[in-house]
N, CA, C and O of each residue as an XYZ file, in Angstrom:
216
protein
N       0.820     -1.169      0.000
C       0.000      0.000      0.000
C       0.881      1.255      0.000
O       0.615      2.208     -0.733
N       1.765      1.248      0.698
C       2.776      2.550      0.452
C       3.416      2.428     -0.461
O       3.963      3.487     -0.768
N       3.618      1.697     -1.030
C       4.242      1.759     -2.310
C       3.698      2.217     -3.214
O       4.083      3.062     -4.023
N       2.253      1.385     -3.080
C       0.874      2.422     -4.205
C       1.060      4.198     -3.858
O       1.205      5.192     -4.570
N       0.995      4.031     -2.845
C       0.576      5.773     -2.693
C       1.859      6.376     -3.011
O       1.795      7.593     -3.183
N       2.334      6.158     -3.063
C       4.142      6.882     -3.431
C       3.761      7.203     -5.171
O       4.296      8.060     -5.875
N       3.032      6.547     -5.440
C       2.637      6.272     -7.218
C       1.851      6.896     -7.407
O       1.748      7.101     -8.616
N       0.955      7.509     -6.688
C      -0.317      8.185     -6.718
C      -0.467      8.866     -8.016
O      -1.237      8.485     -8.898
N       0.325      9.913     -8.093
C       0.182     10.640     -8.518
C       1.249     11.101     -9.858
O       1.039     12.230    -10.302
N       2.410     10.259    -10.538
C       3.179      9.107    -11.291
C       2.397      8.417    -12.078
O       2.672      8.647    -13.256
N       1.573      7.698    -11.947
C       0.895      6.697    -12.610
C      -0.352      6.849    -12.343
O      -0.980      5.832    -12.637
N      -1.378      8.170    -11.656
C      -2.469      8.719    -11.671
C      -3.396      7.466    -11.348
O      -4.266      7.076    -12.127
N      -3.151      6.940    -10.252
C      -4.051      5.394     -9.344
C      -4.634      6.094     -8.521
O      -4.369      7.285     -8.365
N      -5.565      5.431     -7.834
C      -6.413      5.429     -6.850
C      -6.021      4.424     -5.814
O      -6.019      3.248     -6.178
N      -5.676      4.712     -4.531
C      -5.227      3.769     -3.522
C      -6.449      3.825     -2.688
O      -7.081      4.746     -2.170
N      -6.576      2.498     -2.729
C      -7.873      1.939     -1.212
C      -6.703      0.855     -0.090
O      -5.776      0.109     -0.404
N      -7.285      1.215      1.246
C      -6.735      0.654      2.372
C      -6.629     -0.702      2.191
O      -5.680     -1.473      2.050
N      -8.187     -0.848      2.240
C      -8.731     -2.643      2.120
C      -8.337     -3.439      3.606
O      -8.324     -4.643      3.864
N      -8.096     -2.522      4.265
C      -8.349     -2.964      5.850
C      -9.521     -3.248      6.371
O      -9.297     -4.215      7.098
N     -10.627     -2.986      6.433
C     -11.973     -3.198      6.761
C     -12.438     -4.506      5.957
O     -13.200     -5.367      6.399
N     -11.808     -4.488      4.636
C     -12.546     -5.826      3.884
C     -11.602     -6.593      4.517
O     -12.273     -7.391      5.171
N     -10.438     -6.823      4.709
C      -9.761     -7.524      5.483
C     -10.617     -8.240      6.404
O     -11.243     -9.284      6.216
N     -10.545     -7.548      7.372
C     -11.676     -7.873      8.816
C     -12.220     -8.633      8.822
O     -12.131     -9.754      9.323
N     -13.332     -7.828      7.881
C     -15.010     -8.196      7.680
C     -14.452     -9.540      7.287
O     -14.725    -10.416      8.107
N     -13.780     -9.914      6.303
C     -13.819    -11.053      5.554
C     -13.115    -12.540      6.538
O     -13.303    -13.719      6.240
N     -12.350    -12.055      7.654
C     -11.606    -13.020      8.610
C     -12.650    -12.808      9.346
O     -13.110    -13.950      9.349
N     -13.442    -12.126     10.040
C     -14.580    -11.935     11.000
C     -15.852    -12.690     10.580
O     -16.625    -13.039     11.472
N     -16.128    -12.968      9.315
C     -17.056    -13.887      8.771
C     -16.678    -15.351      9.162
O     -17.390    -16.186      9.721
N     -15.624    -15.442      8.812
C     -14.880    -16.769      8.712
C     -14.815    -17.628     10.258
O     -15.133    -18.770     10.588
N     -14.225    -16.429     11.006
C     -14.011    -17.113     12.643
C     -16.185    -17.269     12.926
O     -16.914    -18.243     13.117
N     -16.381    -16.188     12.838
C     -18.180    -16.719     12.838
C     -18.823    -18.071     12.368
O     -19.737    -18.771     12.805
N     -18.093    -18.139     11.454
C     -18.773    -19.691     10.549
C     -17.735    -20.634     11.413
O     -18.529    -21.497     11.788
N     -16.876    -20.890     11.785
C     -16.090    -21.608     12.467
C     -16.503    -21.867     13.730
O     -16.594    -23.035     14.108
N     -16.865    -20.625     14.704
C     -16.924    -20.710     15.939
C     -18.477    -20.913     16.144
O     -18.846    -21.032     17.312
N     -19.482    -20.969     15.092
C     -20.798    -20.518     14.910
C     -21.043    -19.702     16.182
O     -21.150    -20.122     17.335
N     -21.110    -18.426     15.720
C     -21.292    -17.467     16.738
C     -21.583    -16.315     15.139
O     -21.138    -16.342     13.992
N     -22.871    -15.113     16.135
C     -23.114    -13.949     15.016
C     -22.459    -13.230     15.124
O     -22.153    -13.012     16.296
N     -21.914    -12.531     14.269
C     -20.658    -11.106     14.228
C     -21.462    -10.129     13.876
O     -21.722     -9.756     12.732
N     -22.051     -9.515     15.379
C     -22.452     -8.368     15.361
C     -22.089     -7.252     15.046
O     -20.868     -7.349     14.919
N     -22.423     -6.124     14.812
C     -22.177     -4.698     14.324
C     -20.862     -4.160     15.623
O     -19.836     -3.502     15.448
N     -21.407     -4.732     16.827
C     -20.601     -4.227     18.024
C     -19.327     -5.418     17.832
O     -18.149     -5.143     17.603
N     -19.868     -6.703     17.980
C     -18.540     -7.633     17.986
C     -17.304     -6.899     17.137
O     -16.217     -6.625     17.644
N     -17.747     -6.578     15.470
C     -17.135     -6.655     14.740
C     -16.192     -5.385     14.899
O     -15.015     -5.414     14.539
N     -16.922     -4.031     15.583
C     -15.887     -3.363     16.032
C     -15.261     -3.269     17.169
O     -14.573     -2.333     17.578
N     -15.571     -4.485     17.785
C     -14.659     -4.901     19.172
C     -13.496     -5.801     18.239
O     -12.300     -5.790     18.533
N     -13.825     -6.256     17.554
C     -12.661     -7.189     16.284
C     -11.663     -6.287     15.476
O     -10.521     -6.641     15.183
N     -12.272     -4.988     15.127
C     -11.483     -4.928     14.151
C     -10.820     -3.929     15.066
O      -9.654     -3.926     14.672
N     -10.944     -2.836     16.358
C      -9.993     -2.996     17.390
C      -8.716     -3.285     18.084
O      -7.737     -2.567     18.286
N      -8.908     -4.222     18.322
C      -8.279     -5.793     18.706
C      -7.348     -6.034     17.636
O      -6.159     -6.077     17.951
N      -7.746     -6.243     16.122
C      -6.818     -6.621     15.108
C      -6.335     -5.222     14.395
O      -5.721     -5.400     13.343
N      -6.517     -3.846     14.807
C      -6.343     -2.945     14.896
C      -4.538     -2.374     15.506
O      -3.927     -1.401     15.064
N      -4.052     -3.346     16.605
C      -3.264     -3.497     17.529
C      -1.648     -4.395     16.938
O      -0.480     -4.448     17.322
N      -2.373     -4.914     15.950
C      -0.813     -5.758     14.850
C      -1.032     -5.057     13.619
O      -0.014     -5.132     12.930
N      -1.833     -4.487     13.132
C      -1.912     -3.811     11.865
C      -0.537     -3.353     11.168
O      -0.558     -2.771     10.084
């Protein structure tokens, strides 16, 4: 991603984070695993938490 944005404006891109789809998409996964619902609150007690190694 920093490498993208260093380019920004070089090669006229659009940089997205894609941290949140990250999440969402491992936060689905431990849900279907653990069968448990990933609430609106869980999920930002999750992404938090995985917020902390980012």
């Amino acid at each position: 991603m920093h490498q993208a944005q260093r380019q920004v404006e070089s090669r006229n891109v659009r940089v997205e984070d894609g941290w949140v789809y990250f999440v969402h998409g491992w936060s689905q996964v431990v849900g279907q695993v653990l069968h448990i619902e990933i609430t609106p609150e869980l999920f930002r007690r999750l992404d938090e938490a995985a917020a902390t190694t980012r």
